[in-house]
N, CA, C and O atoms as a CHARMM CRD file, in Angstrom:
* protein
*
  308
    1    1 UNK  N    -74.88100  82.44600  -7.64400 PROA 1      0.00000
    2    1 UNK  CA   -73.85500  81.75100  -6.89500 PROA 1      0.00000
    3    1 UNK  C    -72.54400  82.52300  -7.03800 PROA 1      0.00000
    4    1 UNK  O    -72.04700  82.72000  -8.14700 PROA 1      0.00000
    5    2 UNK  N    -72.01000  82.94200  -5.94500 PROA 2      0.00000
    6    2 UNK  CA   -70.63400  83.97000  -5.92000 PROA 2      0.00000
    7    2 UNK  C    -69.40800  82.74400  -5.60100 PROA 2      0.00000
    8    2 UNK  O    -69.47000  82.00700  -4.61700 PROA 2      0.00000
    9    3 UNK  N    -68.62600  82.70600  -6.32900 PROA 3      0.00000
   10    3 UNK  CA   -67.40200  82.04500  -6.08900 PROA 3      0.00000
   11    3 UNK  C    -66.75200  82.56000  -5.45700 PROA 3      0.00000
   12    3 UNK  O    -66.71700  83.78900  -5.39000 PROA 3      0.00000
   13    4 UNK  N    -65.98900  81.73700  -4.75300 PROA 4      0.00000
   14    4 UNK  CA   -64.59900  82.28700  -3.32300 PROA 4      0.00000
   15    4 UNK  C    -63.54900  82.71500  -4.24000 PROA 4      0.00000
   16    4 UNK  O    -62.52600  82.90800  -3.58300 PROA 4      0.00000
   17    5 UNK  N    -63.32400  83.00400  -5.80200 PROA 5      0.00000
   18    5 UNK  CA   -62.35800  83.54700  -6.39200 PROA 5      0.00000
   19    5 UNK  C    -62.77700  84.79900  -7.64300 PROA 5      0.00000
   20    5 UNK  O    -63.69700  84.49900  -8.40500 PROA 5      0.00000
   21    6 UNK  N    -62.47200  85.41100  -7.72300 PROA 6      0.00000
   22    6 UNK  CA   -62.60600  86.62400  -8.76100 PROA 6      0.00000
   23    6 UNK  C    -61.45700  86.37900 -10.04100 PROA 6      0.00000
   24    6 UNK  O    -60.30000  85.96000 -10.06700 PROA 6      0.00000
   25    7 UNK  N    -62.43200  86.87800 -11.08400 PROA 7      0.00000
   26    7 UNK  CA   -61.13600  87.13100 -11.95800 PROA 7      0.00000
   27    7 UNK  C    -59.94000  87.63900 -12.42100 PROA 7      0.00000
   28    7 UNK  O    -59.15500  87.45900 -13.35300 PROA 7      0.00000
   29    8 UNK  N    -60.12800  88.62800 -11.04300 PROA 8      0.00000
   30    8 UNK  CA   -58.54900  89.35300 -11.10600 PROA 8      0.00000
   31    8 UNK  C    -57.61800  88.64400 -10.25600 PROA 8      0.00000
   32    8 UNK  O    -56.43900  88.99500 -10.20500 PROA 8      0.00000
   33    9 UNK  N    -58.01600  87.77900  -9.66000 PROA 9      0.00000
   34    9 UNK  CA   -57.12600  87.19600  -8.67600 PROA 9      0.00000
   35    9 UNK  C    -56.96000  85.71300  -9.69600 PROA 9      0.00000
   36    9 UNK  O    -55.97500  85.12900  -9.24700 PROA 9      0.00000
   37   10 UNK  N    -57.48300  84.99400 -10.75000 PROA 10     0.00000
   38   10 UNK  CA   -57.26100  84.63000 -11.83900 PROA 10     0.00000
   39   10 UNK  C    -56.44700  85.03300 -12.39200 PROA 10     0.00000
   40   10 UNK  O    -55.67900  84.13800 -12.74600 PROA 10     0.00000
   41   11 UNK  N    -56.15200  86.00700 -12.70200 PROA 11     0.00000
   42   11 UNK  CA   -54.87800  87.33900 -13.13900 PROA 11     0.00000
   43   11 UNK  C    -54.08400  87.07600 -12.84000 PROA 11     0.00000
   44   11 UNK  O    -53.19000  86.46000 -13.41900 PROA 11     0.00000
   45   12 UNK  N    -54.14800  87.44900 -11.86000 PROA 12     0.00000
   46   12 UNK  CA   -52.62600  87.75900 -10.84200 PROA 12     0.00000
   47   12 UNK  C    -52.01700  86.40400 -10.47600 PROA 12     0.00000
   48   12 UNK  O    -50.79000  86.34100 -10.40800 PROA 12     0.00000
   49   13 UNK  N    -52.83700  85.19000 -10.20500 PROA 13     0.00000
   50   13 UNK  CA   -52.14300  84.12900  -9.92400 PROA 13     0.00000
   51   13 UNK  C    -52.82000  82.73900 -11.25100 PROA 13     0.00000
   52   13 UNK  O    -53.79700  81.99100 -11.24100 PROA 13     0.00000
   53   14 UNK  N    -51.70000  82.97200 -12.21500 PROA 14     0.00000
   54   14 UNK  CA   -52.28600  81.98200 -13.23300 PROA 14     0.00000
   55   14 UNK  C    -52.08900  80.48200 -12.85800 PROA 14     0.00000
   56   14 UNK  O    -52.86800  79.59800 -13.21500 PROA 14     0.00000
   57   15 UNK  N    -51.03100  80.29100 -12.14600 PROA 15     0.00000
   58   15 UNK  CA   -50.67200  79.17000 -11.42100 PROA 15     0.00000
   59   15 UNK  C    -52.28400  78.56800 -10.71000 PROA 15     0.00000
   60   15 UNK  O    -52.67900  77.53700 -11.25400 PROA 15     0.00000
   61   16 UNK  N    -52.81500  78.89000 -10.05300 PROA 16     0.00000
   62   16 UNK  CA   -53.67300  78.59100  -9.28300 PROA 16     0.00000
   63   16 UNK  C    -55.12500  78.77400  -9.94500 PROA 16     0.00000
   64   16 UNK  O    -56.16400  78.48000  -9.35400 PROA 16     0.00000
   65   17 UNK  N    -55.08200  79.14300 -10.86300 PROA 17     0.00000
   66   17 UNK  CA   -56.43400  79.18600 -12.22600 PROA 17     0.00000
   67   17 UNK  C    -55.77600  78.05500 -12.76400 PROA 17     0.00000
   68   17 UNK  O    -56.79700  77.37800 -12.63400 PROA 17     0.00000
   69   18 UNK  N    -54.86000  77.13700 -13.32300 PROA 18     0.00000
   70   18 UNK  CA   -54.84100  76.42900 -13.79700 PROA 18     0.00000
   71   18 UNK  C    -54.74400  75.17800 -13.22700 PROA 18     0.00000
   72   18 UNK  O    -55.09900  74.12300 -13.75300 PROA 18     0.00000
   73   19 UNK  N    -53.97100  75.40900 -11.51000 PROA 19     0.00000
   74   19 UNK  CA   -54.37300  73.81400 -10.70200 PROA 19     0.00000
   75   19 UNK  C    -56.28700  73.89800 -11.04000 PROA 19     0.00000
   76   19 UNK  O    -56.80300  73.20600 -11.91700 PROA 19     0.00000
   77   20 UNK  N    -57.14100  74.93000 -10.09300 PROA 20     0.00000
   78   20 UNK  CA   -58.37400  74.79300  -9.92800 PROA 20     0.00000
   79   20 UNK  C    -59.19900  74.32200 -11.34000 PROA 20     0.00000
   80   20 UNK  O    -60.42800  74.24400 -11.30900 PROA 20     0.00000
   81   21 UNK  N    -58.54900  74.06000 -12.39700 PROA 21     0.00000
   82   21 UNK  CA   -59.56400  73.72100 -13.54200 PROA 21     0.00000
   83   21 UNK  C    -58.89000  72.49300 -13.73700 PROA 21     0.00000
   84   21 UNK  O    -59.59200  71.64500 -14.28900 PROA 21     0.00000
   85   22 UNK  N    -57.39400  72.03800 -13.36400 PROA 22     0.00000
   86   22 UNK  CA   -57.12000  70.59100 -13.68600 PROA 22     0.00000
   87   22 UNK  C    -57.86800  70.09400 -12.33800 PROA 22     0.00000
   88   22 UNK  O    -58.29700  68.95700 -12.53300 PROA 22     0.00000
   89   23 UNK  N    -58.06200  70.39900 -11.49300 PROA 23     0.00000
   90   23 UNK  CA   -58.97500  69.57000 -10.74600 PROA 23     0.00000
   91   23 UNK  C    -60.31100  69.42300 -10.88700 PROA 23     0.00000
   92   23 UNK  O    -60.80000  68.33000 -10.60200 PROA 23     0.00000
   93   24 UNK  N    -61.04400  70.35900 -11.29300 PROA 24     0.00000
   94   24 UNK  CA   -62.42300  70.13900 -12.05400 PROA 24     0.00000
   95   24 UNK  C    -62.46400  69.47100 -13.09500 PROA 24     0.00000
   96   24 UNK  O    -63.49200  68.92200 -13.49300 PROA 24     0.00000
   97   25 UNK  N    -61.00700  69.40900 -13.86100 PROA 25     0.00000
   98   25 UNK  CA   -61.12900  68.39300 -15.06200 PROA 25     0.00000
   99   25 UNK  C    -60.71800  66.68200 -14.17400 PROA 25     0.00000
  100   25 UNK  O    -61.11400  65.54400 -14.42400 PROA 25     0.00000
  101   26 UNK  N    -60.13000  67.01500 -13.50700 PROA 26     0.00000
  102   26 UNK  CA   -59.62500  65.45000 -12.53600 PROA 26     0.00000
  103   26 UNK  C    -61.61300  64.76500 -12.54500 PROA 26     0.00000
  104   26 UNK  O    -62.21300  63.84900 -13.10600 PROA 26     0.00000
  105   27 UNK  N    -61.93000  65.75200 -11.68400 PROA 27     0.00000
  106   27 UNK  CA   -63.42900  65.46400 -11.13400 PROA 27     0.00000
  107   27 UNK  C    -64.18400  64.89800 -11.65100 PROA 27     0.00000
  108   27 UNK  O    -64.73400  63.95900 -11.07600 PROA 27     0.00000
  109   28 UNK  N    -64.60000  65.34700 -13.30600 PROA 28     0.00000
  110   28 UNK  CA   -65.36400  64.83400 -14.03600 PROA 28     0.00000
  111   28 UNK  C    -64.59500  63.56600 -14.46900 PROA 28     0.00000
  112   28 UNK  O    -65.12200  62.51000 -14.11800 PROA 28     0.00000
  113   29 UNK  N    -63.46100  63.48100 -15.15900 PROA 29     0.00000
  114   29 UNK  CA   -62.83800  62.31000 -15.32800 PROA 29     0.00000
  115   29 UNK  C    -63.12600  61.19500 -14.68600 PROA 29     0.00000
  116   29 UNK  O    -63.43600  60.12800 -15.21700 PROA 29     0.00000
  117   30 UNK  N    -62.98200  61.53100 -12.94600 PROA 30     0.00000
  118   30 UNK  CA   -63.36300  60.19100 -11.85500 PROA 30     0.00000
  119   30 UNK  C    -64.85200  59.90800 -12.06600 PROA 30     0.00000
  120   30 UNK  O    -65.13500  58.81700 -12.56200 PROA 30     0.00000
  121   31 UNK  N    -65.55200  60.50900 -11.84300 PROA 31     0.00000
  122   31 UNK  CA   -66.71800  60.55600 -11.96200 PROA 31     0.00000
  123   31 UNK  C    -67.54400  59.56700 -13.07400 PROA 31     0.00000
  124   31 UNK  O    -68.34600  58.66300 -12.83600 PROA 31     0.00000
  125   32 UNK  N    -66.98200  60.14500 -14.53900 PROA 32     0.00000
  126   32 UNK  CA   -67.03600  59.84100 -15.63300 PROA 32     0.00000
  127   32 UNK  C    -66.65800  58.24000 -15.78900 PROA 32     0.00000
  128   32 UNK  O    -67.40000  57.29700 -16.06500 PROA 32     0.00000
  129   33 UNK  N    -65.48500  58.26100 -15.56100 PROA 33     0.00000
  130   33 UNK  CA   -65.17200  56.73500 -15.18700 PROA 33     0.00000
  131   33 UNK  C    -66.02900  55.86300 -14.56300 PROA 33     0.00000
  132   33 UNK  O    -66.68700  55.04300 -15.20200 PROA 33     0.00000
  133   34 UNK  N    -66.07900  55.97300 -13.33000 PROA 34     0.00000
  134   34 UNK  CA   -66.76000  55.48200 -12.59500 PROA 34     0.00000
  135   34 UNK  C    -68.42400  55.07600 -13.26200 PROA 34     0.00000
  136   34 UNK  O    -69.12000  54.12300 -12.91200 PROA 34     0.00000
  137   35 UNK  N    -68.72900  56.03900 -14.22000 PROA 35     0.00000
  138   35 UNK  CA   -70.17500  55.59500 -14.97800 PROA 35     0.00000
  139   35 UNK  C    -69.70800  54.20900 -15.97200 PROA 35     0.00000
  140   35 UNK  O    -70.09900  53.05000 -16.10600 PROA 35     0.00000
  141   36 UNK  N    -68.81100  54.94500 -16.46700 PROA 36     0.00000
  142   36 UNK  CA   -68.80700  54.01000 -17.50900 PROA 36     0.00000
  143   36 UNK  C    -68.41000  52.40200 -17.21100 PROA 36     0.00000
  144   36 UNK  O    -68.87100  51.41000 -17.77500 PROA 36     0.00000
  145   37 UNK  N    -66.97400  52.49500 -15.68400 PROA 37     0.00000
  146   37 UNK  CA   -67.01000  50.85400 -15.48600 PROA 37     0.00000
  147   37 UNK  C    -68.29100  50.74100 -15.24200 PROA 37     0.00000
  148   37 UNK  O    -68.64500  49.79900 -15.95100 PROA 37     0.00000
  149   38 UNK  N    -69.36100  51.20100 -14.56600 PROA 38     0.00000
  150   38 UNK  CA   -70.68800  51.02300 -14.09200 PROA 38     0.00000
  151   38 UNK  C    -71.70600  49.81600 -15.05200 PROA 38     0.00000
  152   38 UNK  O    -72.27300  48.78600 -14.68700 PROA 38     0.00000
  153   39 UNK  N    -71.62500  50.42100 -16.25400 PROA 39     0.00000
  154   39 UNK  CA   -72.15700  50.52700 -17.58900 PROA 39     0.00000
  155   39 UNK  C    -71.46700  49.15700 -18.16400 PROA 39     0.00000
  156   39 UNK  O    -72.27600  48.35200 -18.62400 PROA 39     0.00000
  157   40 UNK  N    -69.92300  48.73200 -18.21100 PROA 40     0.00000
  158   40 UNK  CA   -69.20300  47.66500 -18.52000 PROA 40     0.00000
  159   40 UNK  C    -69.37700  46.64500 -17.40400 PROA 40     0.00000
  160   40 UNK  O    -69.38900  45.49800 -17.85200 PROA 40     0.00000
  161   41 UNK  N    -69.50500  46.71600 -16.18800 PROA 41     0.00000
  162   41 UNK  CA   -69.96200  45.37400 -15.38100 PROA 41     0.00000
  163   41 UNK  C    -71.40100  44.91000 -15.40600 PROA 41     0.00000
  164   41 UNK  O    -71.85800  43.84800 -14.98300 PROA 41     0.00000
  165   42 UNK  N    -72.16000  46.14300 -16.11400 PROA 42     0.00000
  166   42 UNK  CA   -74.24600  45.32700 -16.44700 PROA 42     0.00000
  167   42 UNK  C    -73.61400  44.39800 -17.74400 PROA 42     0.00000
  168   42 UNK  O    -73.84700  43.19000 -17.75800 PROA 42     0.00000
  169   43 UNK  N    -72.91100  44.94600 -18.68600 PROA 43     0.00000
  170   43 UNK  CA   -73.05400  44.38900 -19.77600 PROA 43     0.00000
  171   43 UNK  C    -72.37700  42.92000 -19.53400 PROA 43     0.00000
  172   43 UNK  O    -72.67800  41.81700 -19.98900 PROA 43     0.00000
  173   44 UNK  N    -71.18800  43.40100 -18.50500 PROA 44     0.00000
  174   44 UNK  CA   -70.80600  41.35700 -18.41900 PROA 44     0.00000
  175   44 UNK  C    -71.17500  40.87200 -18.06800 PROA 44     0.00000
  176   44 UNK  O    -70.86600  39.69400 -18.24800 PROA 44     0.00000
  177   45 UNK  N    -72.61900  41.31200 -16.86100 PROA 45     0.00000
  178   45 UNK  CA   -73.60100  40.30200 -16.35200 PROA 45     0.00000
  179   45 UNK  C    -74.16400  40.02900 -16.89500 PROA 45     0.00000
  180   45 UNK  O    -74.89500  39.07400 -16.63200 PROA 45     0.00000
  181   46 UNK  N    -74.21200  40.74500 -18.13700 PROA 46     0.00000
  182   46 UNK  CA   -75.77400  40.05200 -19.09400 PROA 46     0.00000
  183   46 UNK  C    -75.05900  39.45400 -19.84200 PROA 46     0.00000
  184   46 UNK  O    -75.84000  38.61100 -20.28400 PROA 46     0.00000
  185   47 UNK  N    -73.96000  39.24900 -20.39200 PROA 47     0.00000
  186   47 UNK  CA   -73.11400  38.35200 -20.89700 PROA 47     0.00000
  187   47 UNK  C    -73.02500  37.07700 -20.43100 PROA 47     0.00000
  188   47 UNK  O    -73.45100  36.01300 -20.88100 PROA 47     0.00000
  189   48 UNK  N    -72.34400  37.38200 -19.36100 PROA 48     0.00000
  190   48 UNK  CA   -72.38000  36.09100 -18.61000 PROA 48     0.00000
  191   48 UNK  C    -73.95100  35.23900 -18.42300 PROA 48     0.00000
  192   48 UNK  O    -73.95800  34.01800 -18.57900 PROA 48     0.00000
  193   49 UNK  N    -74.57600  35.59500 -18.25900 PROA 49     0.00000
  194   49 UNK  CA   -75.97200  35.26600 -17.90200 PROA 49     0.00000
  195   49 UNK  C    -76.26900  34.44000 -19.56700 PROA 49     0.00000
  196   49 UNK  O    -76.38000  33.23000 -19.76300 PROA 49     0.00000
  197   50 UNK  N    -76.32700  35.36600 -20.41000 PROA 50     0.00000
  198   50 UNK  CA   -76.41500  34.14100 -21.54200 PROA 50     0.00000
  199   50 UNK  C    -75.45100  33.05600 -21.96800 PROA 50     0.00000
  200   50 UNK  O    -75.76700  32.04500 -22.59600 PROA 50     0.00000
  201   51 UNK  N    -73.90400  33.47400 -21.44000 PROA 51     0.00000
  202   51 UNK  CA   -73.27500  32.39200 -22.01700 PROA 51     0.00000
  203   51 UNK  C    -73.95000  31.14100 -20.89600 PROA 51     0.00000
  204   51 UNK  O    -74.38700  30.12500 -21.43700 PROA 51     0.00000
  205   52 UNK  N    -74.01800  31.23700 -19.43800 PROA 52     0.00000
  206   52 UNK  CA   -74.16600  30.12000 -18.87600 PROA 52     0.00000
  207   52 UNK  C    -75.43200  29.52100 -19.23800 PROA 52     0.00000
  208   52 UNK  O    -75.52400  28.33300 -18.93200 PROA 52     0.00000
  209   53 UNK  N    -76.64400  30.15300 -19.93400 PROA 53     0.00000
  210   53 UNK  CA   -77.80400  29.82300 -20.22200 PROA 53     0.00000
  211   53 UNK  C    -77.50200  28.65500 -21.29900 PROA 53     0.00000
  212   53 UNK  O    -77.96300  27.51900 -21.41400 PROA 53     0.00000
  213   54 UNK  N    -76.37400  29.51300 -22.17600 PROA 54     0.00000
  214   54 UNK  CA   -76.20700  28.31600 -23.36000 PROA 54     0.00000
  215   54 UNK  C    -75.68700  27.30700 -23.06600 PROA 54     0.00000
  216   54 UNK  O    -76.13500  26.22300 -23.44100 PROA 54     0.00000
  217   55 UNK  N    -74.10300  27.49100 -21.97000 PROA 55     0.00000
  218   55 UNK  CA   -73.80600  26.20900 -21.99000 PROA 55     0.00000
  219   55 UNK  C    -74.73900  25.04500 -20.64000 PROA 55     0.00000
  220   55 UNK  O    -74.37200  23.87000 -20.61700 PROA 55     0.00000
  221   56 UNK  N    -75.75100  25.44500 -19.73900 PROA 56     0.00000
  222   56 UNK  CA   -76.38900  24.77900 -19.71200 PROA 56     0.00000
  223   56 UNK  C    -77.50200  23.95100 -20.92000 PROA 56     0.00000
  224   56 UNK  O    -78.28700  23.02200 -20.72600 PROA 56     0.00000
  225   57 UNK  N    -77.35200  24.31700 -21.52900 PROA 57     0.00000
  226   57 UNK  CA   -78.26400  24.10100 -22.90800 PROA 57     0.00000
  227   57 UNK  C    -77.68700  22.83600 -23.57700 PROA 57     0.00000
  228   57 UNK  O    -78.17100  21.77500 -23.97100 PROA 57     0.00000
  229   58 UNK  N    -76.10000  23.53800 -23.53600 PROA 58     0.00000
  230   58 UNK  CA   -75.09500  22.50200 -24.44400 PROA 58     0.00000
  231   58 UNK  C    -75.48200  20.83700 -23.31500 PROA 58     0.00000
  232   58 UNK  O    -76.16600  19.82900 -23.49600 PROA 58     0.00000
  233   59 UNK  N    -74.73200  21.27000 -22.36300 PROA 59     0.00000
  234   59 UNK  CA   -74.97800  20.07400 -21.22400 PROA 59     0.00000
  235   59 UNK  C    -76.01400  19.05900 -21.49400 PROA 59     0.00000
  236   59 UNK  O    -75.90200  17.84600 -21.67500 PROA 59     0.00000
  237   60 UNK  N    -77.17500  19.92400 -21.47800 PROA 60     0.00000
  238   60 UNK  CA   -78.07700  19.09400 -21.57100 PROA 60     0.00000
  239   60 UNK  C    -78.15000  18.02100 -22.66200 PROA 60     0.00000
  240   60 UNK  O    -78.25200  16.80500 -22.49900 PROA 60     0.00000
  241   61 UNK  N    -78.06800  18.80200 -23.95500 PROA 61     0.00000
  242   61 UNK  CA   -77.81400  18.49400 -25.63300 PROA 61     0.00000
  243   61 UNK  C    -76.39100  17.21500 -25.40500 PROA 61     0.00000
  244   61 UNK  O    -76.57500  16.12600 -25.95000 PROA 61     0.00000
  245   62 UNK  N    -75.44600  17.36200 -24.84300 PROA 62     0.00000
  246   62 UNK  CA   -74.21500  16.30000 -24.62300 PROA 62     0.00000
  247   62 UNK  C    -75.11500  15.09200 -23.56500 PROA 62     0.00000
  248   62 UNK  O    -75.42600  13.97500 -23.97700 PROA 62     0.00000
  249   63 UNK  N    -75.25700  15.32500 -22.92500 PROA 63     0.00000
  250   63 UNK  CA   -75.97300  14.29800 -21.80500 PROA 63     0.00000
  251   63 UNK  C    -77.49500  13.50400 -22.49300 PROA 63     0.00000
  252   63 UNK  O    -77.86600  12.50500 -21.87700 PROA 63     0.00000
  253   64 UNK  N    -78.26400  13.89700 -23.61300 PROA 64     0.00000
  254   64 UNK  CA   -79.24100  13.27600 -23.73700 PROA 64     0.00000
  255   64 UNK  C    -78.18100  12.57600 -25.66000 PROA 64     0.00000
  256   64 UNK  O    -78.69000  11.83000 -26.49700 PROA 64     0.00000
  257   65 UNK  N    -76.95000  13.10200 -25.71300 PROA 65     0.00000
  258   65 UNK  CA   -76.56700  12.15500 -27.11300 PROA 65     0.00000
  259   65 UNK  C    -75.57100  10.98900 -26.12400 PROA 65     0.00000
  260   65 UNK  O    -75.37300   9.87600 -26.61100 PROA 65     0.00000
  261   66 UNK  N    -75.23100  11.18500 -25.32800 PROA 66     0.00000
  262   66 UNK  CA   -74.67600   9.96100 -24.64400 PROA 66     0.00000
  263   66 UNK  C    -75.52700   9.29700 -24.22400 PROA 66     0.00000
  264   66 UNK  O    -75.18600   8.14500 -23.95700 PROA 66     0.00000
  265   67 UNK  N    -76.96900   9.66900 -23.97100 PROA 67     0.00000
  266   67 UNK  CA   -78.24200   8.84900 -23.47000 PROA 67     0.00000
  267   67 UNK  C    -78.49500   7.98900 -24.31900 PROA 67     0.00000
  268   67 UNK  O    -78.62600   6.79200 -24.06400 PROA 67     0.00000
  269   68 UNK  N    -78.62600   8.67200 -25.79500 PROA 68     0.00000
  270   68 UNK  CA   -78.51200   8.19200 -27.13300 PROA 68     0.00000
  271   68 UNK  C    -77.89500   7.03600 -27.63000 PROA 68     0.00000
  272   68 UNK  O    -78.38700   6.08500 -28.23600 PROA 68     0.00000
  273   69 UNK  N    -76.28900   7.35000 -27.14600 PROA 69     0.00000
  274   69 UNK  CA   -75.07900   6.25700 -27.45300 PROA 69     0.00000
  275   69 UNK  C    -75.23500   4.93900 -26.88000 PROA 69     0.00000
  276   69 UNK  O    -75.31400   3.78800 -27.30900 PROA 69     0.00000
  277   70 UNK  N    -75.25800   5.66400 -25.47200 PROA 70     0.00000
  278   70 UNK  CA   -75.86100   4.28000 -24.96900 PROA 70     0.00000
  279   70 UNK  C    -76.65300   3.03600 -25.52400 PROA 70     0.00000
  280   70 UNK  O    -76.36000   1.86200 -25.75400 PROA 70     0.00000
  281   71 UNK  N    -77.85300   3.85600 -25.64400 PROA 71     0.00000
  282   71 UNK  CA   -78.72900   3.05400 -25.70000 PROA 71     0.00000
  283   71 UNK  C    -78.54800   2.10900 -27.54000 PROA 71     0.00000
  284   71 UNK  O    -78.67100   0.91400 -27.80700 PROA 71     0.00000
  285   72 UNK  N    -78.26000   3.17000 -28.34500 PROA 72     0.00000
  286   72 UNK  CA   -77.81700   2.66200 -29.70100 PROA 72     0.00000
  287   72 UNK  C    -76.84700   1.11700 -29.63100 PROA 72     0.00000
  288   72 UNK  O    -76.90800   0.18200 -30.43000 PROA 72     0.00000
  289   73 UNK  N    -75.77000   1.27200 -28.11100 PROA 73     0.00000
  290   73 UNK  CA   -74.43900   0.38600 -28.53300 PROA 73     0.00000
  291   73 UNK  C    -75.45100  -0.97600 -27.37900 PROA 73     0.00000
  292   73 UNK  O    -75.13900  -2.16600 -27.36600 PROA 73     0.00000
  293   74 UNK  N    -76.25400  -0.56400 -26.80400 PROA 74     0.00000
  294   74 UNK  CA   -76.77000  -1.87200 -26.04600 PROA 74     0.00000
  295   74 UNK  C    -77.79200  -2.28600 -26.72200 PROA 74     0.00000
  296   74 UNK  O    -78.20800  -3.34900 -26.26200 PROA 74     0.00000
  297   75 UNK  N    -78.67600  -1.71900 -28.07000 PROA 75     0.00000
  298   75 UNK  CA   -79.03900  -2.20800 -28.69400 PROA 75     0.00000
  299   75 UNK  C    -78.80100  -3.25400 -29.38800 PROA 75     0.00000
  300   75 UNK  O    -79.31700  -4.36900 -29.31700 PROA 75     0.00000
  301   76 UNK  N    -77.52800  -2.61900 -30.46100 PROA 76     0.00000
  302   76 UNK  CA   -76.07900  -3.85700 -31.10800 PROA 76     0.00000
  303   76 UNK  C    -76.34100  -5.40600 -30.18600 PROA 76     0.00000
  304   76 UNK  O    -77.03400  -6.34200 -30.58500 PROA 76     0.00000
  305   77 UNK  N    -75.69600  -5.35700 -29.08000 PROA 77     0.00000
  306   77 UNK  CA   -75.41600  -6.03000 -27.92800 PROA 77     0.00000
  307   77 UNK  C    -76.73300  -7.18800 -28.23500 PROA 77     0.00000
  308   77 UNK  O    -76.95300  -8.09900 -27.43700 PROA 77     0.00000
């Protein structure tokens, strides 16, 4: 693979050897990023996914001790 630049023209214009590698460093950066939010929005779905698992769980667990209460205070009665 022949590049559209040589190293003497690297030389001669250091200015422009050093934009062309902060932009290859820009590149991977975006890129890079972009994996990693990737990687941080699975993990809050699977987060999320168990917290709502639990607090359906809780729900249930609150709704069958008021079933409970109930029935305990109309017992009394």
């Amino acid at each position: 693979m022949k590049l559209p630049f040589t190293f003497k023209e690297f030389v001669s214009k250091p200015f422009a050897a050093i934009a062309i590698l902060c932009i290859c460093g820009m590149g991977y950066l975006y890129v890079d990023s972009n994996n990693a939010k990737e990687e941080v929005i699975e993990a809050c779905q699977k987060d999320k996914k168990v917290k709502d698992d639990r607090i359906t769980k809780l729900e249930s667990d609150v709704k069958d001790l008021y079933d409970k209460i109930i029935e305990i205070s109309s017992a009394k009665n």
